[in-house]
C-alpha positions as CSV (number, residue, x, y, z in Angstrom):
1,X,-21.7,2.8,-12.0
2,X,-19.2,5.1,-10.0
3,X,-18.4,3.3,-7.3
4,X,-14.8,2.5,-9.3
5,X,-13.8,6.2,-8.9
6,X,-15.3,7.1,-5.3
7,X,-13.6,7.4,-2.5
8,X,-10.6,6.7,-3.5
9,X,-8.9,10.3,-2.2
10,X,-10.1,8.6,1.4
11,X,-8.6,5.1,1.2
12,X,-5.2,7.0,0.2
13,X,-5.6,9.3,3.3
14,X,-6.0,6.9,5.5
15,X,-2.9,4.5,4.1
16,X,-1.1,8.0,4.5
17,X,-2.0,8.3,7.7
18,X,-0.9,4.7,8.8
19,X,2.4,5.0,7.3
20,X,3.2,8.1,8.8
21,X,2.0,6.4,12.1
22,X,4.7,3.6,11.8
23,X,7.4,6.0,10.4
24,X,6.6,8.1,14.3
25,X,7.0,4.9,15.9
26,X,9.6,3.0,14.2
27,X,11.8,6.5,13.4
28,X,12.5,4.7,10.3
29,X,10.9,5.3,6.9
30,X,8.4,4.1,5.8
31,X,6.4,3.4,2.2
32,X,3.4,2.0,0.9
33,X,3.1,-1.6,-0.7
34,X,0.1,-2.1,-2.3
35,X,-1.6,-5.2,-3.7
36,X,-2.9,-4.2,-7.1
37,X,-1.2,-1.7,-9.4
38,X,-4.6,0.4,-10.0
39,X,-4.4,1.3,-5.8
40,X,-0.5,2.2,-6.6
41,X,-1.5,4.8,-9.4
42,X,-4.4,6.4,-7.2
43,X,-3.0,6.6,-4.2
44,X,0.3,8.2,-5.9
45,X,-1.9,10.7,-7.8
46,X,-4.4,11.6,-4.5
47,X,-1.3,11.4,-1.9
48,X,0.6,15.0,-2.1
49,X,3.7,13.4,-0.6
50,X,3.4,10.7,-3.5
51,X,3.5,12.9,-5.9
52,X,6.7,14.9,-4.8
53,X,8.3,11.5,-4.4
54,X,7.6,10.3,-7.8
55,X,9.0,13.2,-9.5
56,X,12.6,12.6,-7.3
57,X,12.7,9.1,-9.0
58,X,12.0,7.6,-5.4
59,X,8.4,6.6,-5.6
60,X,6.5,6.5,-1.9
61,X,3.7,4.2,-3.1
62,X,5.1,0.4,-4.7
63,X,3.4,-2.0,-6.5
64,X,4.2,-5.7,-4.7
65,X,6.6,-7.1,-6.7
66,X,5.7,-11.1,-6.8
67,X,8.5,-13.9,-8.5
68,X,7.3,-12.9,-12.2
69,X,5.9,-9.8,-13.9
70,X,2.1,-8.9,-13.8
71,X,1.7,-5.4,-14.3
72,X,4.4,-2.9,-16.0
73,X,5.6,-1.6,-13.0
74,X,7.8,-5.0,-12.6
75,X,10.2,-3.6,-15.3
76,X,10.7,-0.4,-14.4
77,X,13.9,0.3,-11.9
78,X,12.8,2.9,-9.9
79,X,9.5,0.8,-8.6
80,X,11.9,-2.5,-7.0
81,X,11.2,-1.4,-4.2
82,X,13.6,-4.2,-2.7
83,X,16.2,-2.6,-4.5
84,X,15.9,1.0,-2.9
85,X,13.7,0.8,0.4
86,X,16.1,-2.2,2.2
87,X,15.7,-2.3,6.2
88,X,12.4,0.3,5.9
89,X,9.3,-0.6,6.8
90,X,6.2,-0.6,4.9
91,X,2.4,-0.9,5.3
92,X,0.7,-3.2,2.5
93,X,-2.7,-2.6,1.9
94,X,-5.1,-4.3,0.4
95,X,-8.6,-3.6,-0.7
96,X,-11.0,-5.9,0.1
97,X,-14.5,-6.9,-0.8
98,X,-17.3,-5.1,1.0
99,X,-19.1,-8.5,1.6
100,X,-16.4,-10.4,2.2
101,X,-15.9,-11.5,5.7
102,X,-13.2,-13.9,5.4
103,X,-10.0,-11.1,4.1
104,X,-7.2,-12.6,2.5
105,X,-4.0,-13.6,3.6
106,X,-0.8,-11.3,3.2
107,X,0.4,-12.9,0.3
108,X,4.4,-15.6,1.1
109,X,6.1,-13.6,-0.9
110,X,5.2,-10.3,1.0
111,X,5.3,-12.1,4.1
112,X,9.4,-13.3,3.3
113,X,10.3,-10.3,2.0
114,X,10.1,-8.3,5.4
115,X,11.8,-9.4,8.7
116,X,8.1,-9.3,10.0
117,X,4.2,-8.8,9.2
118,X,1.9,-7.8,11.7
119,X,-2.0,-9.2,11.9
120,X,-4.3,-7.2,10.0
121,X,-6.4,-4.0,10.1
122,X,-9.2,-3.2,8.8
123,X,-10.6,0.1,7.3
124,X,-13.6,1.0,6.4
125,X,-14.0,3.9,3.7
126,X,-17.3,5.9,3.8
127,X,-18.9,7.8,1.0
128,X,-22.1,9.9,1.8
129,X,-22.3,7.6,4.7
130,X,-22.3,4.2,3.2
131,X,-19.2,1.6,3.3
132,X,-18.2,2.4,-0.6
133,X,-14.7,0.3,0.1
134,X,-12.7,-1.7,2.8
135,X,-8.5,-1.9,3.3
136,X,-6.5,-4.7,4.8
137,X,-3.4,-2.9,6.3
138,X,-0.8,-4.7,7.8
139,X,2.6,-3.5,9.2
140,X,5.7,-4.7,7.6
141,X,8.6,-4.6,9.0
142,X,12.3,-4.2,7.7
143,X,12.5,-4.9,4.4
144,X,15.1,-7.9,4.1
């Protein structure tokens, strides 16, 4: 019956830790996209560097932003991310099924929003030494 709450403080390290990685290699900034609005929320309370960022009106961690509203972070201003984070780089993560072998695809509307998306990574997020989650990262590149 946990398994909602675990390990959550992990999967937001390690999508930390891969957009610091691009922001070194790019010398760009860099943010994190995130498929479902539930990841946005816990990876901006367990990331530090989120937290700080939300309270400057410039979040770190988005929401992806698809052609209409599904969540209430569509409406507010300061999460269009297409509006403040132009020509930066992103990584977009998604959590995936533990049994699921076949991942999904980065979403079109992801995919044309940034000049380029690199092919998938995937995570594995251990809790007292069993798989407890699973992340699809993928590099996205400049923001159009």
């Amino acid at each position: 019956p946990l398994r909602r709450v675990r390990a959550w403080s992990d999967a937001a390290a390690i999508a930390e830790r891969e957009r610091s990685r691009l922001e070194r290699e790019s010398g760009k900034p860099a943010f994190i996209l995130c498929s479902h609005y539930g990841i946005t929320g816990l990876f901006s309370f367990y990331l530090p560097e989120a937290r700080a960022a939300a309270r400057g009106k410039k979040p770190l961690v988005y929401c992806q932003l698809g052609p209409q509203p599904k969540n209430q972070l569509y409406f507010w201003p300061e999460y269009r991310y297409r509006d403040h984070r132009r020509g930066q780089n992103a990584v977009y993560v998604q959590e995936i099924s533990v049994n699921d072998d076949r991942p999904p695809a980065c979403p079109d509307f992801v995919r044309e929003s940034f000049a380029s998306v690199g092919k998938p990574e995937l995570f594995e997020v251990r809790y007292r030494g069993q798989v407890y989650r699973r992340l699809q990262i993928h590099v996205c590149r400049d923001l159009k």
